[in-house]
Backbone as CSV, one residue per row, in Angstrom:
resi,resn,N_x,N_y,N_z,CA_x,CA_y,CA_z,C_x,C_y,C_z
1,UNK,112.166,121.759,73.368,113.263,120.921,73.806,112.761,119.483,73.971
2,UNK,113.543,118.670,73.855,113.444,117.076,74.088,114.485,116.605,74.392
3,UNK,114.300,115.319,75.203,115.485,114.676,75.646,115.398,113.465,74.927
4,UNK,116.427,112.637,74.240,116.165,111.780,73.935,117.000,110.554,74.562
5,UNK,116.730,108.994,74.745,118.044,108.392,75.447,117.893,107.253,74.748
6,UNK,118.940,106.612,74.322,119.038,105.734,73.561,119.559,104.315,74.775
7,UNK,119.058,103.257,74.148,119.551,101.851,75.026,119.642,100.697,73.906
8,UNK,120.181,100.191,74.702,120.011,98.740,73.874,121.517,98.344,73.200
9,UNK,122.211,99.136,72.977,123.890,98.535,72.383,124.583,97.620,73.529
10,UNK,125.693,96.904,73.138,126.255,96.278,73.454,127.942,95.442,72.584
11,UNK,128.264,94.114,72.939,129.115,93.786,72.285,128.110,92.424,71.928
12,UNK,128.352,92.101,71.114,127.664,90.549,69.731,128.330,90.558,68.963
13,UNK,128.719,89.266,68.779,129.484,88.262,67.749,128.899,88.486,66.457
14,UNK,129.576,88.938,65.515,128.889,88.425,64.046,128.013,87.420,63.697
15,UNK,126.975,88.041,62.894,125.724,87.226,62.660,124.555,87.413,63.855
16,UNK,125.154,87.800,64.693,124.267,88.632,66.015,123.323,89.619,65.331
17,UNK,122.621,89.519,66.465,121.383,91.030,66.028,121.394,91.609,67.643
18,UNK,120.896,93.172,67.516,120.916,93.564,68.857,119.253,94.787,67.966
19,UNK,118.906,94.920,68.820,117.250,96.054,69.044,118.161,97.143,69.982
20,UNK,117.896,98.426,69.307,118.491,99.590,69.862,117.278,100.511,70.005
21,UNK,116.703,100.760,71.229,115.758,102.110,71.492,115.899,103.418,71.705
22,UNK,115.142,104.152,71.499,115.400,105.732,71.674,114.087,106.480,71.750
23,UNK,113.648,106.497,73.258,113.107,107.152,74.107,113.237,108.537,73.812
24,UNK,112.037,109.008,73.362,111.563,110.970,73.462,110.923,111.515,74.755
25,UNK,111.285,112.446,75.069,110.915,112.742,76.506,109.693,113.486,76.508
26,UNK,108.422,113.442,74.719,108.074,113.873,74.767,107.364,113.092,73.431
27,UNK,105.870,113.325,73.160,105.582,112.672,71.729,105.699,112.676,70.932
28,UNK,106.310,111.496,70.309,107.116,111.543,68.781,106.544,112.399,67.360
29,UNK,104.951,112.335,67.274,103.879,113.069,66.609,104.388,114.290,66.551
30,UNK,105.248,115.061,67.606,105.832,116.395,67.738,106.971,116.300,66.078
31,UNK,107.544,115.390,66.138,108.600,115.190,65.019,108.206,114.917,63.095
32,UNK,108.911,115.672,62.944,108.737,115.284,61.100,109.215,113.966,60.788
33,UNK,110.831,113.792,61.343,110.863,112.514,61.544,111.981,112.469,62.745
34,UNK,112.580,110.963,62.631,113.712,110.401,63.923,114.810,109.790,62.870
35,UNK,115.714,109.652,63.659,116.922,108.837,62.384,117.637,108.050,63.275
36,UNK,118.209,107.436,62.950,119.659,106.520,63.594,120.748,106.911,62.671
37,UNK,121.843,107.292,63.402,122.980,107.582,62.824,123.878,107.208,63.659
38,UNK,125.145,106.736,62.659,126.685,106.212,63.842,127.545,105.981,62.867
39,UNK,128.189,106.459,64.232,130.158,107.294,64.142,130.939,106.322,64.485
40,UNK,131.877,105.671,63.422,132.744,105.156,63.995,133.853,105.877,64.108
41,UNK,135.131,105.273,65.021,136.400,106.158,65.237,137.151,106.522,63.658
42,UNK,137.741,107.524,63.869,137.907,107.959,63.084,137.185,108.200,61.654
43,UNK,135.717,107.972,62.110,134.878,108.278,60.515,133.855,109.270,60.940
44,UNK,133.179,110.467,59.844,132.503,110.545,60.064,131.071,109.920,60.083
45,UNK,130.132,111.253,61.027,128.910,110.383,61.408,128.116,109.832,60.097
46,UNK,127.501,108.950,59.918,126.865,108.895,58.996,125.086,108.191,58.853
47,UNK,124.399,108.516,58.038,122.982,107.731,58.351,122.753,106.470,58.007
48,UNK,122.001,105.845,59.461,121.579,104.472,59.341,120.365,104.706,58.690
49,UNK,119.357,104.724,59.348,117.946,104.560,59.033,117.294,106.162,59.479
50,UNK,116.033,106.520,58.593,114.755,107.740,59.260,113.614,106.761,59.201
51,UNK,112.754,107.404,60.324,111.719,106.827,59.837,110.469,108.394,59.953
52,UNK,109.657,108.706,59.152,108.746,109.383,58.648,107.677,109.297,59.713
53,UNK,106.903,110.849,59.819,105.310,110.225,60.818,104.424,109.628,60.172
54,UNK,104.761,109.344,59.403,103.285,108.203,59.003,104.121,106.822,58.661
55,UNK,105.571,107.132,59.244,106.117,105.633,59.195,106.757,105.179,57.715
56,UNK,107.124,106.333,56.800,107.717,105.616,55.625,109.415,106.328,55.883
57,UNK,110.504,105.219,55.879,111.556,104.521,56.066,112.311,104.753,55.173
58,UNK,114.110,105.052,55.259,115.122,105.393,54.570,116.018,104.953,55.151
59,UNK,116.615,103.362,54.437,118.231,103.078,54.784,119.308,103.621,54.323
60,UNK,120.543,103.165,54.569,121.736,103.453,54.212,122.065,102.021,53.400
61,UNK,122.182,102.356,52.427,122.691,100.940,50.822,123.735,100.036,52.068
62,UNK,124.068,100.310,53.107,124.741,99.176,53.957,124.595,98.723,55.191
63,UNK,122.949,98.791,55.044,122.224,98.130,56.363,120.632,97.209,55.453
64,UNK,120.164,98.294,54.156,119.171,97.331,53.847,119.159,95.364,53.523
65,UNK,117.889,95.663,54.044,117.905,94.080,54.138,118.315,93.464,56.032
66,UNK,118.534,94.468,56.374,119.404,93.825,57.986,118.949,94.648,58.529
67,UNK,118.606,95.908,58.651,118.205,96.442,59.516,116.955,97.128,59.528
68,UNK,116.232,97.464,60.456,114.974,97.626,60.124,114.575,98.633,61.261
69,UNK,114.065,100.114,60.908,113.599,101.413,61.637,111.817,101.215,62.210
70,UNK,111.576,101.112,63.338,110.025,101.284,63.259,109.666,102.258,64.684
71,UNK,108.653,102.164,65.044,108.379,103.386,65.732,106.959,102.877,66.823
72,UNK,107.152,103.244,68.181,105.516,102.899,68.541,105.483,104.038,69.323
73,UNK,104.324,104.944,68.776,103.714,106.375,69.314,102.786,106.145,70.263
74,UNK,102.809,105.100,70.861,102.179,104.933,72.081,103.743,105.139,73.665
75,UNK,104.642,104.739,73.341,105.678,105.061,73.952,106.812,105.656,73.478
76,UNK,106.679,106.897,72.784,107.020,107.920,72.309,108.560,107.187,72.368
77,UNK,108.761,106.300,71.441,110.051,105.227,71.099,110.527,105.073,69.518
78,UNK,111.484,105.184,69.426,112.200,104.664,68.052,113.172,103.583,68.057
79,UNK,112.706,102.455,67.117,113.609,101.568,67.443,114.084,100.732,66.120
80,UNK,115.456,100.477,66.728,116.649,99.818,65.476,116.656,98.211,65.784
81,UNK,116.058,97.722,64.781,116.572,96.074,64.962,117.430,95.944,63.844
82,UNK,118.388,95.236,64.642,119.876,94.998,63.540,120.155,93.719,63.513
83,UNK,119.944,93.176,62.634,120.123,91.468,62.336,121.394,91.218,61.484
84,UNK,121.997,90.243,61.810,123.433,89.732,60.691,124.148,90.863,60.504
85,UNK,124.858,90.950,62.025,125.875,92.122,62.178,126.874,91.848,61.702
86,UNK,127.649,92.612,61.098,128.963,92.575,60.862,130.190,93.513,61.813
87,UNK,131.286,93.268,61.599,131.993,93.804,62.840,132.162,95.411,62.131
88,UNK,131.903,95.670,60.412,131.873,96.751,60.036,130.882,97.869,61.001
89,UNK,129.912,97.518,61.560,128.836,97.903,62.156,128.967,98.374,63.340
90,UNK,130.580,98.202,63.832,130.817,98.686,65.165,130.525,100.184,64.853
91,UNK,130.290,100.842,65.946,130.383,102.283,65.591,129.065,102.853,67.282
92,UNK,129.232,104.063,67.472,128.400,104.437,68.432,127.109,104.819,67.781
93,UNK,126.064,104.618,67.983,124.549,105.025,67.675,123.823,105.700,68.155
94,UNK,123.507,106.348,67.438,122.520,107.953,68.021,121.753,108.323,67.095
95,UNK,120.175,108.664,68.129,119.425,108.854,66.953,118.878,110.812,67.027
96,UNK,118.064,110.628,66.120,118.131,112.581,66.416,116.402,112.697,66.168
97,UNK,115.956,113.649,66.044,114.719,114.060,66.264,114.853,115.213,65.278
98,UNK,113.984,115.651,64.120,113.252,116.779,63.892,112.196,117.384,63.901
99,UNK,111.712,118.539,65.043,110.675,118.961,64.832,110.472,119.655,63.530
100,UNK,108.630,119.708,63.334,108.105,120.037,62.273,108.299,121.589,61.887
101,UNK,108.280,121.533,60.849,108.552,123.156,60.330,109.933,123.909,60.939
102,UNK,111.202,122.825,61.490,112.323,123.588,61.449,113.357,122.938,61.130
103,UNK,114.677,123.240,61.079,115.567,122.453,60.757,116.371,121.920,62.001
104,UNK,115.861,122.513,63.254,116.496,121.611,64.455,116.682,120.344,64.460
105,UNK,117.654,119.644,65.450,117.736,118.497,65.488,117.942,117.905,66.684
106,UNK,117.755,117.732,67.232,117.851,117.505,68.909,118.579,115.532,68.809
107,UNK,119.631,115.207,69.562,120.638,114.348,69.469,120.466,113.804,70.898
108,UNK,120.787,112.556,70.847,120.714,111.476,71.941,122.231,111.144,72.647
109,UNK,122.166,111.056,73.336,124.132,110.900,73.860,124.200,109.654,73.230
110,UNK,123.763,108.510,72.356,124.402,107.467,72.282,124.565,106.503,72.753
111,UNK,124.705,105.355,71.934,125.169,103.653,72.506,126.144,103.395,71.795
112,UNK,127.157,102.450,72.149,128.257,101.631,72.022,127.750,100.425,71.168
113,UNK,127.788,100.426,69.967,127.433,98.654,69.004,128.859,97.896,69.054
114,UNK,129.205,97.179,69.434,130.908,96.479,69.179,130.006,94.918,69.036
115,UNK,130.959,94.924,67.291,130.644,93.205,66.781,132.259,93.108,66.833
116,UNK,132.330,91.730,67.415,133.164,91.273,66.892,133.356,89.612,66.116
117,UNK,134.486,89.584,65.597,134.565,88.892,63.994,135.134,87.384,64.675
C-alpha cells in the first residue's frame, strides 16, 4: 500500500505556469513508474506525463514542450512543472504509482488546475 498526496494546483491566468507535487508515503524506487493524469468535467481521464525509474519520460502530444515530469528519490516526490498554460489545461490532476511486477495502481485524491483565459 501507498499513500500518495498531491499539492501544488491552483487558479493562473494563461501563460502562467504552476509546479504540481506528489508525495509517496513510501520510496519511489518501490515503483516501475509514476504518471500525472487529469480529468476534466465531463471528459475522460486522460495521460499527462510518466516518468520511468531510471527517469525516462512520456508526454501527451498536448503538453510537450510545456510541461515537464521529473522526480527526486531523495523525497520520495514526483513533480509536474507546467509552463504556458492554457485554459484547455483546466482539469483535476492526479498522479498514480505502479509497483514493480504488477499491474496495480495506487491513485492520489488530486488537485484542482483552473487557467483562466
Amino acid at each position: 500500500q501507498v499513500h500518495l498526496v498531491e499539492s501544488g494546483g491552483g487558479l493562473v491566468q494563461a501563460g502562467g505556469s504552476l509546479r504540481l507535487s506528489c508525495a509517496a508515503s513510501r520510496s519511489i524506487f518501490d515503483f516501475n513508474s509514476m504518471g500525472w493524469y487529469r480529468q476534466a468535467p465531463g471528459n475522460q481521464r486522460e495521460l499527462v506525463a510518466t516518468i520511468g525509474s531510471r527517469g525516462s519520460t512520456n508526454y501527451a502530444d498536448s503538453v510537450k514542450g510545456r510541461f515537464t515530469i521529473s522526480r527526486d528519490n531523495a523525497k520520495n516526490t514526483v513533480y509536474l512543472q507546467m509552463n504556458a498554460l492554457k485554459p484547455e489545461d483546466t482539469a483535476v490532476y492526479s498522479c498514480n504509482a505502479n509497483p514493480w511486477r504488477t499491474t496495480t495502481l495506487y491513485w492520489g485524491q488530486g488537485t484542482q488546475v483552473t487557467v483562466s483565459s
